[in-house]
N, C-alpha and C positions, 0 to 999 in steps of 0.2 A: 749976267745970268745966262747959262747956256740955253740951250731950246731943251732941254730935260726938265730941267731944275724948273722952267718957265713953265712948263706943261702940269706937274707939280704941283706946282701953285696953283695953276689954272685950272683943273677940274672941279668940278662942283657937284657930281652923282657917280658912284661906283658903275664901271660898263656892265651892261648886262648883256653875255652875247650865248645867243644860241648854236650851240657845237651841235647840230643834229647836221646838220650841213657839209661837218666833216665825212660823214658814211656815206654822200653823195654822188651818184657816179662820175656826175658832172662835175672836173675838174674847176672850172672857174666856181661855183659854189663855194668849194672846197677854199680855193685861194681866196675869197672874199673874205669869208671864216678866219682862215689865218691871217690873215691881215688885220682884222678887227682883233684877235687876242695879239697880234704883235705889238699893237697901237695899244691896249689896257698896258702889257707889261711894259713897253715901255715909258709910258705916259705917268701910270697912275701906281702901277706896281702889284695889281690884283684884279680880278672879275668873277663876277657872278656868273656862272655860267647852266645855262638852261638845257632842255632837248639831250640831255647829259646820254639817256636810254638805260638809266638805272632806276630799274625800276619798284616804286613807291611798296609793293611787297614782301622784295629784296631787304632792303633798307630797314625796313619794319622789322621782318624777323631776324635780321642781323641785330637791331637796335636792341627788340626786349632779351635776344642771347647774351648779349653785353650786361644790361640788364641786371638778367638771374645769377651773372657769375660775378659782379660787385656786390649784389648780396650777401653773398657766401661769408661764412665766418671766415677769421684773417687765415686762422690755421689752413683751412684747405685751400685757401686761394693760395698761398705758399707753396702747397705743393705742387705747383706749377710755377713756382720763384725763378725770374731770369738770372740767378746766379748760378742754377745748375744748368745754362745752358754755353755751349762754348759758341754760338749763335747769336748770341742776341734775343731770343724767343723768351717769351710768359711773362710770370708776372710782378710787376712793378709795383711794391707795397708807395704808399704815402711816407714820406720825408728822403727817400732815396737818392733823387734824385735835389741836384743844389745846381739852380743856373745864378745870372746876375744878381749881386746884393747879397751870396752869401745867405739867406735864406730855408728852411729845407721848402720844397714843393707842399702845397696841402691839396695833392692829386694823385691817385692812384690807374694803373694805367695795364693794358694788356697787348703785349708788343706781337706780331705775326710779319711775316714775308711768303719768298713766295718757299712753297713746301717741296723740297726736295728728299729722295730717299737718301737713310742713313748710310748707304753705301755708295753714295756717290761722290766720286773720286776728289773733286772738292772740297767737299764735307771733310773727305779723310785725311785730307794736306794739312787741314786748319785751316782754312778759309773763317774767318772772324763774321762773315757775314753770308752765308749760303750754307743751304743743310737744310734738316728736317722743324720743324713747328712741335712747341711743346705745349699740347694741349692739354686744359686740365680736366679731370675726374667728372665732368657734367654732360650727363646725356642731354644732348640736343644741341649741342653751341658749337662743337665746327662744323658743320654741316651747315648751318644760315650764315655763319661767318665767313667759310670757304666760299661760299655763292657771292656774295656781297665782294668779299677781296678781288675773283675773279673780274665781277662785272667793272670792280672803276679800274681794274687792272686794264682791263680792254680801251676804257676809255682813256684813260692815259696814255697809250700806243696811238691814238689817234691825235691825241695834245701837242703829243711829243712830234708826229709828223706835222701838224701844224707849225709849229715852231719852225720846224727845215723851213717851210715854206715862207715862215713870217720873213726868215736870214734872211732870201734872194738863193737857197738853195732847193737841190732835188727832193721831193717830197720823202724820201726814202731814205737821208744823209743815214739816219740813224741808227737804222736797223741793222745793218752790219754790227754795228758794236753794241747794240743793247738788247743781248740775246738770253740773258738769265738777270736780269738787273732784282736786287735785294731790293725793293720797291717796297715800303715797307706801311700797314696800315696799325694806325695804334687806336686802339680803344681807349680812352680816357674818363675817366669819372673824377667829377670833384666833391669829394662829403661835403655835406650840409654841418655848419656847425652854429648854433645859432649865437654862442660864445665868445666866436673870434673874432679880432680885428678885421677889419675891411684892411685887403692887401693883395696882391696878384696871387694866384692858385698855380700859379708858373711863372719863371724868372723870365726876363728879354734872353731869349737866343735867337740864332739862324740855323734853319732848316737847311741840313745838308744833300737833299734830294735837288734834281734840277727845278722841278717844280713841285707843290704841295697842292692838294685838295681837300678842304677842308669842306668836310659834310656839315650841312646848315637847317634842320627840320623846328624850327624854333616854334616853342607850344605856348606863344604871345599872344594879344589879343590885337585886333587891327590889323590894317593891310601894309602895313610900313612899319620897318623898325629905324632905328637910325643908330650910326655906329661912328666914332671918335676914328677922324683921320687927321693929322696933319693938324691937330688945335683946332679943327672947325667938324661939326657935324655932317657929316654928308648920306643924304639916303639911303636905304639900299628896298629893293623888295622882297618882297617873299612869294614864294613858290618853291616849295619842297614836296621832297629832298631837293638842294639844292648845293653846289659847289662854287667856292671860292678857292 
């Protein structure tokens, strides 16, 4: 068994590590920080992570804009369909999408990046993944959306220099090259159906970002939920918003 595979095995609670430390001026802070998310990913392959600085009214009014625009009847939400976009932008009706098993998805989803103008030169080559955001027909919803992309935008620049650091490299490796990165945040809703089979709402894939953060405000009761890793239960906490 390698010393991964051991580690693997060997965990017994999701890390929970506080990233406030990375905005620190104090470099060894900083390094400490990175070092404990270098040890989640390597070890365990995810972390909870706290002190994010996204803050709990961002999220909110991000959350009910998501919200009001899964409401919507299918037709308008269509009108914001990522098929008219040569981006990748808007929206994702339910069975669209087919990962593992062949399947369709019973999730509907609203795709954004980061928002560039339609004339920028990028855009205009055909670049598959940079350009403008196709937003739809609802007063109120980019606005709390853009705020919210922004802010775990920011955080992610700090993730991502953590990582340099977790390597044994310069804090900064990265930033030369991830200088417009298509960083992409998706809204996702699953209907309620009370009809259907118990089955996955999404097939098994891999997230092609370097890393993923997955917003976690779960509306449970009690101070602990617990989540299927590896065949065995392992805890996790709460405290939201919160990133995984």
């Amino acid at each position: 068994m390698t010393d991964t595979s051991a580690a693997h095995a060997a965990f017994t609670a999701v890390p929970v590590i506080d990233v406030s430390r990375l905005r620190s001026p104090d470099p060894r802070a900083r390094a400490t920080c990175a070092e404990e998310l270098g040890r989640a990913a390597r070890d365990v392959g995810f972390a909870q992570i706290v002190g994010h600085g996204v803050a709990d009214d961002t999220f909110t009014a991000m959350y009910d804009a998501a919200q009001r625009f899964f409401a919507l009847p299918p037709e308008r939400k269509m009108h914001a369909y990522i098929g008219r976009s040569t981006n990748h932008r808007g929206y994702v009706p339910p069975g669209e999408e087919v990962f593992a098993g062949g399947t369709p998805d019973a999730k509907e989803a609203f795709d954004l990046s980061i928002d560039l103008p339609a004339d920028d030169p990028r855009y205009l080559a055909g670049n598959p993944l940079l350009g403008p955001n196709q937003w739809p027909d609802l007063h109120g919803f980019a606005e709390p959306v853009r705020r919210y992309y922004d802010a775990v935008f920011d955080l992610g620049r700090h993730v991502l220099r953590a990582f340099a650091l977790a390597l044994g490299e310069p804090e900064d490796l990265f930033d030369r090259w991830v200088t417009t990165p298509p960083s992409q945040l998706r809204l996702v809703h699953y209907p309620y159906d009370a009809s259907a089979h118990d089955r996955p709402g999404i097939g098994a894939h891999t997230d092609y970002e370097v890393f993923t953060a997955a917003a976690d405000r779960t509306r449970t009761r009690g101070d602990e939920r617990c989540r299927r890793v590896d065949r065995r239960t392992v805890p996790r906490r709460r405290a939201g918003p919160q990133y995984r």
